[in-house]
N, C-alpha and C positions, 0 to 999 in steps of 0.2 A: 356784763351788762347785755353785753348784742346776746350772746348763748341763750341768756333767762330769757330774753325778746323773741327768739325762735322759738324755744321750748314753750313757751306759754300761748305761741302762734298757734305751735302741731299740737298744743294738745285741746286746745279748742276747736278747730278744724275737726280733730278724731273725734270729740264730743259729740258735733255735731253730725260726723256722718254715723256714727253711734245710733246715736236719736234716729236718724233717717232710715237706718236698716230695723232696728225692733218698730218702727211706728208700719214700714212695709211687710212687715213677717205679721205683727198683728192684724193688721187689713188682709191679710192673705189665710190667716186663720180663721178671722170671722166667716170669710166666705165658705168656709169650709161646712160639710153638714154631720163632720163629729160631732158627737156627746162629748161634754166635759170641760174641763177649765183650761185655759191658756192665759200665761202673763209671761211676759221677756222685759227684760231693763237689761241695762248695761253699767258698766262701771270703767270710767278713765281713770289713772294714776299716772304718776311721776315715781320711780324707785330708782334711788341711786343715777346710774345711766340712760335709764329705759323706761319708756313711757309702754303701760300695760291696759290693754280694750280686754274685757272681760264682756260676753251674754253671756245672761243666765236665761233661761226657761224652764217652764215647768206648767207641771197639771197633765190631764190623761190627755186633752185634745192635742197641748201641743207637743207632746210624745208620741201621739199613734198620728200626726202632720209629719214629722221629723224623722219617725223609725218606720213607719208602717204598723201595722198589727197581723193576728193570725198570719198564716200562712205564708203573708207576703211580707211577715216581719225583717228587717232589714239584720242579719246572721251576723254584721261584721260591725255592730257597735259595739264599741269595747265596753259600754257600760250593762249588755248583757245577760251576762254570767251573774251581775248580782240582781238584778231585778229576776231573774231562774231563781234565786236561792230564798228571796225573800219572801215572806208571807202574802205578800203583794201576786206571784204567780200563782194561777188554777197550777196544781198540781195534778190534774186528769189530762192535761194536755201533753200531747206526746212529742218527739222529737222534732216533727213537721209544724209545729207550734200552732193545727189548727184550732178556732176556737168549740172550744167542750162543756159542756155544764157542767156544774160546779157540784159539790157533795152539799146535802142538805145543811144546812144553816147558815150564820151573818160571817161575811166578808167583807173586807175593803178595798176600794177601788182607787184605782192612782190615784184621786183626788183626795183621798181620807176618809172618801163618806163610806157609810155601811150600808149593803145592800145584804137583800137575803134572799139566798137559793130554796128552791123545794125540794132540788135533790132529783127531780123528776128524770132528769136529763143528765144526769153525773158520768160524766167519760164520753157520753156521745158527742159525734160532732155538730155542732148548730152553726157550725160558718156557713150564712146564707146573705141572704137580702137583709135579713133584720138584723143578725152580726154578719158586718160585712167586714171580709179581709180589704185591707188599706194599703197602696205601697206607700213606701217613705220617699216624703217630697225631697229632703233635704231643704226646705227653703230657709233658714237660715244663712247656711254655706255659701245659696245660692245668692242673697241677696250680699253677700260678705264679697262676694268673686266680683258681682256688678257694678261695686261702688271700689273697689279697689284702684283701680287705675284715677278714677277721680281723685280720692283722696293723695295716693302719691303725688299727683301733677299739681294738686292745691298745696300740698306742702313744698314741692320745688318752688313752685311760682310763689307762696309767700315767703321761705327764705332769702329767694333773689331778692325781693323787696325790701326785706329788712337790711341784709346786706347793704343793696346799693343806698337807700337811705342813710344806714349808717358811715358808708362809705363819703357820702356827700357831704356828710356834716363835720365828718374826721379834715375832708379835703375838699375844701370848697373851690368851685370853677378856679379861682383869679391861684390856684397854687399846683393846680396841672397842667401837665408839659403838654 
């Protein structure tokens, strides 16, 4: 009984500071003056033992907020290697990942939509002002780092209360020494 009383404590607590990190990484996106889509939500569970905080995110803005793009693409996301292999990369872009134009015809862009190349510009590099190289904010991470300490202190401090509540009604004043 007291267990389930904790457990259903922290994982509303994590709920909530859930909500509180994707609603700041979205306000922090919006301000952003990338092109494209961004959605984050989260997901709390209970499995077995262990209560599991899942984000997600996705769309091109909040990929090139999170990773960077061209040039200043952030090298050590493990997820990489497949977004290189997939239809999704300009295949004219070299090693230095600047941005290149594309060979003529329709491609799709992180979001799904289809865009189409003229071709005009195929292999050269157009990273400028109008494709501009992005570094990666990490704000996710970041807002995850800043809320952390809160979150552990709210779940000490509500377990003691559950506790000592529990404690009080197990052992009322008039039967301690």
């Amino acid at each position: 009984m007291i267990t389930q009383a904790i457990i259903a404590a922290i994982l509303l607590i994590i709920k909530e500071h859930s909500t509180i990190i994707c609603s700041r990484v979205q306000a922090k996106w919006g301000n952003q003056s990338i092109q494209g889509e961004a959605h984050i939500e989260s997901n709390v569970t209970f499995a077995g033992s262990m209560i599991l905080s899942s984000i997600f995110a996705g769309g091109m803005k909040a990929f090139i907020c999170e990773e960077g793009s061209g040039s200043l693409l952030n090298r050590d996301n493990p997820d990489l290697a497949e977004y290189v292999g997939s239809e999704l990369f300009n295949p004219y872009r070299g090693n230095d990942f600047k941005i290149r134009g594309r060979g003529m015809g329709d491609y799709r862009d992180l979001d799904g939509n289809t865009q189409t190349s003229s071709g005009l510009k195929q292999g050269i590099v157009i990273e400028s002002s109008k494709y501009k190289a992005y570094l990666p904010q990490h704000l996710i991470q970041f807002e995850i780092d800043s809320e952390i300490d809160e979150i552990e202190m709210r779940i000490l401090e509500t377990a003691g209360n559950i506790l000592m509540d529990y404690t009080m009604l197990k052992f009322p004043k008039s039967m301690t020494l």
